[in-house]
N, C-alpha and C positions, 0 to 999 in steps of 0.2 A: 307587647301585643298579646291578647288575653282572647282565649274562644268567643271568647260573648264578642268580642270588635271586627270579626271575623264574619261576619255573616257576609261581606261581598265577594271574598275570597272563595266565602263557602258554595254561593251561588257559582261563581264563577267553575271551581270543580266539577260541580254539578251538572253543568253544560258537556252532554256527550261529544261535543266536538271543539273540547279543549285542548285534548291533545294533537287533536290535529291542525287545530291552527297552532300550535306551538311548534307542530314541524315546520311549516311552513316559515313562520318567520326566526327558525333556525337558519334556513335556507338562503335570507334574505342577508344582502350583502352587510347591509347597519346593523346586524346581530350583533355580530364581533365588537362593533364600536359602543355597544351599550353598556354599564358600569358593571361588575359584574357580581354585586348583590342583585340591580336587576333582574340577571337574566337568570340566578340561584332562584331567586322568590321566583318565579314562575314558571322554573322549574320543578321546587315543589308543591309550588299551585298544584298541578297539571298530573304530576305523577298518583296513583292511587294507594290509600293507603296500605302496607304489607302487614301480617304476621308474622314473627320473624320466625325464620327457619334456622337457626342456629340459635343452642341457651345453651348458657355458662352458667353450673351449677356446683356452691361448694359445700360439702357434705359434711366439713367438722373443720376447728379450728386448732384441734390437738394436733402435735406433733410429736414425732420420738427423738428430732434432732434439733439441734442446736446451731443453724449456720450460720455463717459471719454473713453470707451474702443476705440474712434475711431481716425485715426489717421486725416482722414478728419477735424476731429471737432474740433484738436488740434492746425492744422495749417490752417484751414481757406481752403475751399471749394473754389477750381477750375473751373471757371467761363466756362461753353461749353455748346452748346446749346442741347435742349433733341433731342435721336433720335427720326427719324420721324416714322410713320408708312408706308410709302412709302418706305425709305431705309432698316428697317427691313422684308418687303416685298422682296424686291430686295435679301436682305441676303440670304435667308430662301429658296429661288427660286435657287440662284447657287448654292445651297450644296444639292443637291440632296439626297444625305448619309446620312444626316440629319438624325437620331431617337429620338435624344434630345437634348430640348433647355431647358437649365437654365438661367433664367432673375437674373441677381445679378448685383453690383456692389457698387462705395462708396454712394450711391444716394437710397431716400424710391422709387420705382419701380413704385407706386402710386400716386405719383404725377405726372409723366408724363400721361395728358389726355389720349393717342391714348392704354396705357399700358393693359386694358381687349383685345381690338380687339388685338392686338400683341397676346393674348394669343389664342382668338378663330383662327385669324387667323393658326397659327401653327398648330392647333389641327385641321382643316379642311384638313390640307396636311397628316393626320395623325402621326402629329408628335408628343411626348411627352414632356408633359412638367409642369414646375417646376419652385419657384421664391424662395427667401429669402425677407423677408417683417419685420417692427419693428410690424406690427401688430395694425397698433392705425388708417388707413383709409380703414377699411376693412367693407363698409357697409355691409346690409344684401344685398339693389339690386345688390352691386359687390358680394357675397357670390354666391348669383343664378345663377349670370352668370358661374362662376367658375364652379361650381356643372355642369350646362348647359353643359359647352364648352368640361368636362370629365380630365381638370387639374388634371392633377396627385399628385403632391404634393405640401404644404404652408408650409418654412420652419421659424418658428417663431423665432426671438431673445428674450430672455427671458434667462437673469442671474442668476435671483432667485425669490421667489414669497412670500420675507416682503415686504410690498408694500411701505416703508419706503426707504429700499436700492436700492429696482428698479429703485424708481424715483431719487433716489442721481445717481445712474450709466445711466438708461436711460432717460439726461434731456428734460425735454418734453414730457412725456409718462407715464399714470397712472394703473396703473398693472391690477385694473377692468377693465378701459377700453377696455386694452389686451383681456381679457378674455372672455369679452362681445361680441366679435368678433372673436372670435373662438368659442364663443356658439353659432355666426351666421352662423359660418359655417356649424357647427352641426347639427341646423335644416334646413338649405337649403339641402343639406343628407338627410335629415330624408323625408323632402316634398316632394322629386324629389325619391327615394329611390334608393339612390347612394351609393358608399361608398366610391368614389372619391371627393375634393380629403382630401389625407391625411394630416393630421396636425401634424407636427412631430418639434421637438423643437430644436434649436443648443445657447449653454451656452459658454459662455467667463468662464476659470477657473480661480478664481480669489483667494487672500487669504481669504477676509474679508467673500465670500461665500462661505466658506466651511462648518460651521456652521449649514448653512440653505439647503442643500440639500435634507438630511433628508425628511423634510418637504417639501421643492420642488417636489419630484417625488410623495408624496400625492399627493397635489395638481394637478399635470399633470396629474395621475392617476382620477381623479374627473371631470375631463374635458375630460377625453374619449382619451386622448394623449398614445399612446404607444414607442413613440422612443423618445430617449433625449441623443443629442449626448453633450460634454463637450470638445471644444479645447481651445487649450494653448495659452496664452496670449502674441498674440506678439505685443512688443513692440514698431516695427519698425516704425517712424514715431511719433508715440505718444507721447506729454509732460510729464514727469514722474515727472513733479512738480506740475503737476494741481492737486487739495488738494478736499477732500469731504468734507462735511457740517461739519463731526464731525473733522477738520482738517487731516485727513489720508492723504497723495502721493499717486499718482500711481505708484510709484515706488517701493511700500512697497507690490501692487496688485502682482509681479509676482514671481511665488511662488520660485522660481530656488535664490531669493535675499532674501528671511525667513528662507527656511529649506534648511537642506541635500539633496540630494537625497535620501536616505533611507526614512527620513520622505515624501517625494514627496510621493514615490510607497507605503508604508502605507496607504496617503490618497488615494491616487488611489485604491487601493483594498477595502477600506472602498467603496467606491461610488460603485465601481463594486458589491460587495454584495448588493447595494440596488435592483438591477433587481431580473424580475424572469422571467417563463413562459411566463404573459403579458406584460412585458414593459421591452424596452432592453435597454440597456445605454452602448456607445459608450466614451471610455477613451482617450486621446491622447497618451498613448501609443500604444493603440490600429491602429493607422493610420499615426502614423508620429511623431510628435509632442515632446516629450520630448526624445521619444527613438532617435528623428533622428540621433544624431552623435556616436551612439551607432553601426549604421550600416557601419560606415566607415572600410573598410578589409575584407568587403565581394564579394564585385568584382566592376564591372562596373555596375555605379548608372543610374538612369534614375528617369521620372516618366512618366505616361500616357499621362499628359495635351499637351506635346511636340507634341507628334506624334497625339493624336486623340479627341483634348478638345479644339482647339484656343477660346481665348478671345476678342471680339471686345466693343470697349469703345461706349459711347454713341455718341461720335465725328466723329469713325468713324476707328481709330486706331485699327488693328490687331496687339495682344499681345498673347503670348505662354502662358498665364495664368493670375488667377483673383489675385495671389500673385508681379505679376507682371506687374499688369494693367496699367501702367502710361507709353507713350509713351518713355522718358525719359530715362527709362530703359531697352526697348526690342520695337522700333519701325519699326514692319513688315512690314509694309506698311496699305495704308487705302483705304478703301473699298471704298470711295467718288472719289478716283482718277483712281485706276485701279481694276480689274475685281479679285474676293476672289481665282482663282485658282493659278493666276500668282502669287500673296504673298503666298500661300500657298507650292508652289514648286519654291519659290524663293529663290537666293542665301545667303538670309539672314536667312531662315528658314533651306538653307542646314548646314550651315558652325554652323547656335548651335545646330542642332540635330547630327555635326560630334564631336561637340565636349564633348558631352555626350556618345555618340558610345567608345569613346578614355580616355573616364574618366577625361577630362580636362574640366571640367565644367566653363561656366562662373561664375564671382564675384557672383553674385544674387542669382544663383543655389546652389552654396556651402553652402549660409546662410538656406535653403529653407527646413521645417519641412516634405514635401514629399518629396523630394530626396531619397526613400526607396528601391525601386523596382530594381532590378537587371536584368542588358540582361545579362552579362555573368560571373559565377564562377570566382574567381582567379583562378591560378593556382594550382593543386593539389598538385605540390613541396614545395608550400611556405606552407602547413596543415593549412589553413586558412577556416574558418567556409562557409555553404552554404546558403544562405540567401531563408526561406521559399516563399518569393513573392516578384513575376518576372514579369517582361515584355515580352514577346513573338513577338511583329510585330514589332519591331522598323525596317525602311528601312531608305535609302539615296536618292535613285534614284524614280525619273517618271516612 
């Protein structure tokens, strides 16, 4: 279904009291019993179009390490030039809606020079914002600025903290090092008396660290860290015969090829008991991740990224997410050639967000540990379960 086929649809929007007869036959008892691509399509009939207030921006694709967990690292790093601070400029200026920018991508953040001013910059528009870093060029003069500019958050990679295993899984990175740089962070805080920004940790779960967690959330603990989130190891991309010093695979790393399921959520509730009051830990069934095909018969699937998170690669490529970053896969168009609103409400962005609406997701999305979120119920005929979390604004139309 193509915009030009749209035009009843498009009237239909266009009727200021669309959404309110959409509450109403919310209301009505045969809602429920309606198919639930139905009630998705005129849900996003009805809803108005957004700007999204969340972009995912990645600023180089160089790296200084080598990890098994990466699929970069496995097949040899894709040669593109970093983006500039001029064109993240330009970004940052047409999204007006803009509230938060997250710097990620396959690339350390840090080695692209112009990467602090990206940061001040943003935070001068009052925008929030957020990086994922390996952690190993984070001087103290970069610590101050960060403190400075009012960064919200430094999302640390960190698998476990034997300082033995770290450097078998992060090669090129020595887990002091890590640490010594997040105690720079600490006292740039402490100088400036900030409490921005946060240091919160995100772990690959692996087998061979499961062992070590225990004593991980110590140590995180010791270092003033309060969140330590743990996602599922995906595979996608990665050599699963790249071998560790002590001869291991990686192929032997994802837990779904060791254990049962039953033993999975065992250790899963082990790690969840490690939290408490101060330090919260985040499981991957918690967000996606191993539960995903578990959610399949709950209705019409979506996720967030689609409708209000785009991803733009350092190149320049608009991608519906950082799962899906490589042009090859979802090329929206690029910001270097035409203007972020026209890809953003272009026919290419309508026709996958119709077909999420419709529950015909493309190949990618099926594979995709967020695919969680539901716009609409199945039908109440088919006694099919209700899925706790949902999407609410998904639209079609301008």
């Amino acid at each position: 279904m193509g915009l030009q086929q749209s035009s009843h649809f498009r009237r239909l929007k266009e009727n200021r009291n669309m959404r309110q007869i959409l509450r109403h036959l919310q209301k009505l008892p045969g809602w429920d019993y309606l198919p639930g691509r139905v009630k998705a399509l005129a849900i996003a009939v009805a809803n108005p179009a957004l700007y999204p207030r969340h972009v995912q921006v990645e600023v180089t694709k160089r790296c200084n390490l080598q990890c098994m967990v990466c699929a970069a690292a496995s097949i040899g790093r894709e040669k593109a030039p970093d983006l500039t601070l001029d064109a993240f400029k330009s970004l940052i200026d047409q999204i007006p809606s803009t509230e938060v920018v997250t710097i990620n991508g396959v690339g350390e953040s840090f080695l692209n020079g112009d990467f602090l001013d990206m940061i001040e910059y943003a935070r001068s528009k009052n925008i929030e914002t957020r990086f994922i870093t390996n952690m190993t060029r984070v001087t103290p003069e970069a610590a101050e600025r960060l403190v400075k500019a009012g960064n919200g958050e430094v999302i640390a990679s960190i698998d476990t903290t034997d300082p033995e295993m770290f450097a078998d899984i992060r090669r090129g990175a020595k887990l002091e090092t890590v640490f010594n740089n997040i105690r720079s962070i600490n006292e740039a805080k402490k100088k400036f008396g900030s409490d921005k920004p946060e240091v919160k940790v995100h772990a690959v779960l692996l087998n061979r660290t499961l062992p070590t967690i225990p004593q991980m959330v110590q140590d995180l603990k010791n270092l003033g860290i309060k969140h330590l989130t743990f996602v599922d190891f995906n595979v996608s991309g990665v050599n699963l015969d790249r071998q560790f010093r002590d001869g291991g695979r990686m192929y032997d790393e994802c837990l779904l090829n060791n254990m049962s399921e039953q033993e999975i959520w065992q250790e899963i509730e082990k790690i969840k008991a490690l939290a408490d009051d101060s330090f919260t830990i985040v499981t991957p069934g918690e967000y996606g991740g191993l539960k995903g095909a578990a959610q399949a018969g709950t209705g019409v699937l979506t996720c967030s990224e689609l409708w209000d998170s785009p991803f733009v690669t350092c190149d320049g490529f608009v991608t519906p997410c950082c799962w899906a970053s490589h042009p090859s896969i979802f090329n929206l168009g690029n910001i270097n050639e035409q203007p972020f609103e026209k890809i953003w409400f272009s026919d290419k962005y309508f026709k996958l967000r119709a077909q999420h609406v419709m529950n015909r997701h493309h190949t990618h999305c099926r594979q995709c540990q967020q695919l969680t979120l539901t716009i609409a119920d199945p039908s109440k005929a088919k006694c099919k379960k209700k899925s706790p979390r949902r999407y609410t604004k998904p639209f079609l139309f301008k």
